[in-house]
C-alpha positions in Angstrom: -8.6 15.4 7.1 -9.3 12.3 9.6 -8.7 9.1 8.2 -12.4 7.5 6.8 -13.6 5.2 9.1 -16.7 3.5 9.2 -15.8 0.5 12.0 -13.4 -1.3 13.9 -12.7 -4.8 14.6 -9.6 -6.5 16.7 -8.7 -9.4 15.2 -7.6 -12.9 17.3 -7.7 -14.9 14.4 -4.6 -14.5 12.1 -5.4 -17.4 9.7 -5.1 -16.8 6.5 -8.9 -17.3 5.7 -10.1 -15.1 8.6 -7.6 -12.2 7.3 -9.3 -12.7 4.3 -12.1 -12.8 4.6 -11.5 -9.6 6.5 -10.1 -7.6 3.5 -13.0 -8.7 1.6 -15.3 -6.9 3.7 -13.9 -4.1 3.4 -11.4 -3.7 6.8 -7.5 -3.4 6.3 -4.9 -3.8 8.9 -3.7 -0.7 10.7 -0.7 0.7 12.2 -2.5 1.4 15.2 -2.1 -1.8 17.0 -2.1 -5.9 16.8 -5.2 -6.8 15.1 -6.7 -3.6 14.9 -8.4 -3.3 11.6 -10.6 0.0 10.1 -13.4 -0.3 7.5 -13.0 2.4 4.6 -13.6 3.5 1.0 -10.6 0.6 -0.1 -9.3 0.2 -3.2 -8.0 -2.9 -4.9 -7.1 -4.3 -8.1 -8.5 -7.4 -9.3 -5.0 -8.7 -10.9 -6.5 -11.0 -13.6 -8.5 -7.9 -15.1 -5.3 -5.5 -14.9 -3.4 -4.6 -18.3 -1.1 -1.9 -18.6 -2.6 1.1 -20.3 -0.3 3.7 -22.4 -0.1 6.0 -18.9 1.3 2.8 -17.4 4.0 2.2 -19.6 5.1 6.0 -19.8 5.5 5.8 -15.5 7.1 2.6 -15.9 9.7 3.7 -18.6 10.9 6.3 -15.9 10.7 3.7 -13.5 13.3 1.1 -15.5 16.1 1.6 -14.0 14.5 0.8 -10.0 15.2 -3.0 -9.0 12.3 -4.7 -6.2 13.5 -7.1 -3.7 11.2 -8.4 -0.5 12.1 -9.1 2.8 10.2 -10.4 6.0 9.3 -8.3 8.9 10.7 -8.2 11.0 13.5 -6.9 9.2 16.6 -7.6 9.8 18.6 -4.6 8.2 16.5 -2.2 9.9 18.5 0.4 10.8 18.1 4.3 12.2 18.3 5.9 8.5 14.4 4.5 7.5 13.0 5.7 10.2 14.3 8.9 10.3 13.4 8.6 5.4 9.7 7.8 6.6 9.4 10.6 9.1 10.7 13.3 7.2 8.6 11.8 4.2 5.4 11.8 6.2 6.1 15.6 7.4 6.9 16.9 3.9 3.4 15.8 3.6 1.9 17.2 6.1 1.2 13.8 7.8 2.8 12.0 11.0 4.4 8.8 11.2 7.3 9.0 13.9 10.6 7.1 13.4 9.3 5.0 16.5 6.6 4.0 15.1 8.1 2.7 11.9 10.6 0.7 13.7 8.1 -1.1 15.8 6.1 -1.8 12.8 9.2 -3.4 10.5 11.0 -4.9 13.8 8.0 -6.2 16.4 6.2 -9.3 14.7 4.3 -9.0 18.5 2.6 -5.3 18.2 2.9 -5.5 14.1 0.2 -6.5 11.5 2.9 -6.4 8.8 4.6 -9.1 7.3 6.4 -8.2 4.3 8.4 -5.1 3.5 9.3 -3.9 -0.5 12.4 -2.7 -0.9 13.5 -0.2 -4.0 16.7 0.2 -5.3 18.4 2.3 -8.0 22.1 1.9 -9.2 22.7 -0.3 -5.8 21.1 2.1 -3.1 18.1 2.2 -1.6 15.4 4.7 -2.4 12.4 3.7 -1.3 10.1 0.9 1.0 6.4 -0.1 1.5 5.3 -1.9 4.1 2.8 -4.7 3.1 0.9 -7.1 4.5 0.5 -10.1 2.0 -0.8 -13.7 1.8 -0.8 -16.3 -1.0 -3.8 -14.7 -2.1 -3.9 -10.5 -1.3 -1.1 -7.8 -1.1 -1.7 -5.1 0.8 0.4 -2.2 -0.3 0.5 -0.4 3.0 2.9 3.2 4.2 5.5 3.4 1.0 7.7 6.3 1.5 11.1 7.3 -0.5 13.8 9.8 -1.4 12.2 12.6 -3.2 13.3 13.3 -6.8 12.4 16.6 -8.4 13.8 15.2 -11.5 11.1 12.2 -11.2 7.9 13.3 -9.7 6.4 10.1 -10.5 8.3 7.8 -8.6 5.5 6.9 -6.2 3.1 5.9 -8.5 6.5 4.1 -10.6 6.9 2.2 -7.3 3.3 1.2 -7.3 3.0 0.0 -10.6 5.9 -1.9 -10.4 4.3 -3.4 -6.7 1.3 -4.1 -8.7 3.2 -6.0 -11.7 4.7 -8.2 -9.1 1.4 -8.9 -7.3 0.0 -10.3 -10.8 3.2 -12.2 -11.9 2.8 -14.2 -8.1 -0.3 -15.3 -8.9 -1.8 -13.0 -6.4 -5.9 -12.1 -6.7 -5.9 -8.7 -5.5 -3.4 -5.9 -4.4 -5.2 -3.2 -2.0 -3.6 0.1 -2.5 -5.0 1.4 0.6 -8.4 4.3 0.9 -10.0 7.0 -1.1 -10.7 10.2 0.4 -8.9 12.8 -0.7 -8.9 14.5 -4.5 -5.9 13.7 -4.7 -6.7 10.1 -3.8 -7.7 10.2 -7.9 -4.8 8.8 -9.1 -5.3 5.2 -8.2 -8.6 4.7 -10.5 -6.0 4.6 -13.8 -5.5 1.0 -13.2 -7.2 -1.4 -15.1 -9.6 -4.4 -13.2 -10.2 -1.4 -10.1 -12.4 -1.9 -6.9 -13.8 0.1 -4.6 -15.3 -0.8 -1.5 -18.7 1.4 -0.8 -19.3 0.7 2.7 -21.3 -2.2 2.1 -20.0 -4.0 -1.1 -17.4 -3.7 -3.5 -18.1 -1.3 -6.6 -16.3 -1.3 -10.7 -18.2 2.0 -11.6 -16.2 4.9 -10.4 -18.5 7.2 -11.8 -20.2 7.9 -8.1 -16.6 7.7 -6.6 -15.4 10.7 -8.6 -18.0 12.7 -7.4 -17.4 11.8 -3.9 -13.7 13.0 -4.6 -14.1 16.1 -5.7 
């Protein structure tokens, strides 16, 4: 399925308010190039409407034992292995994100949009990253891939809840999880304090969007 795309706008301005302003409207940044921003069905979370429901807590539980620390991009303990954990990721999914590609976005600030990179860690090893783009105000949880664990099928949606718990406890206004198109796109409308952006202004009622789904 091509990615939903309703316009496209490079950037110059990289203030903080322009960038904004520019989530707002319903564009996030891409990996396509510097300043390259699409317009699509985004989701976000406003984070002072978002509580942890029962579902929440169960994911989390199995998530206890992951530990979250951030670094800048670009990032200096890049190294061969993450590419080569994204592209495999990304082609277990039927999707492609070369190792290239990854190592320009976490290493070159100059063709980048990214700031930020999570990084997950269980019993001292790495298992998992997202790349983010984030201000005082917005996170944008952006490309997260990770070891596969057929003992935890959750552990994506463990690593986004715990994204999202740290985006609240910053003080942050709203995490973007990235688009909805897909079915299985679904599982993001669990959270509490949900958004959806419409093409033209941002929506609570997810009703419609379920339909559009299916």
């Amino acid at each position: 399925m091509p990615y939903l795309n309703w316009d496209t706008k490079i950037v110059t301005d990289f203030s903080t308010e322009n960038i904004e302003k520019m989530y707002d409207a319903g564009y996030v940044f891409t990996r396509v190039g510097k300043g390259v921003m699409n317009k699509t069905r985004s989701f976000r979370i406003e984070l002072s409407k978002f509580e942890m429901t029962s579902e929440n807590r169960r994911v989390a539980k199995k998530s206890e034992n992951i530990s979250l620390r951030t670094a800048a991009i670009p990032y200096e303990k890049y190294d061969w292995g993450i590419g080569k954990l994204a592209k495999d990721f990304y082609e277990s999914r039927d999707a492609v994100f070369s190792a290239n590609k990854i190592k320009e976005m976490l290493t070159d600030s100059v063709k980048s949009n990214f700031n930020k990179i999570l990084v997950y860690t269980e019993e001292k090893k790495s298992i998992g990253y997202v790349i983010c783009f984030e201000t005082k105000n917005i996170s944008h949880y952006s490309f997260p891939f990770y070891i596969d664990n057929p003992g935890e099928p959750s552990r994506g949606l463990g690593m986004m809840i715990i994204a999202i718990e740290r985006a609240k406890e910053l003080g942050k206004k709203y995490i973007y999880l990235g688009s909805l198109q897909r079915p299985n796109d679904t599982y993001k409308l669990q959270f509490r304090g949900g958004e959806w952006f419409d093409g033209e202004k941002w929506q609570t009622d997810i009703e419609p969007l379920k339909e559009i789904l299916k």
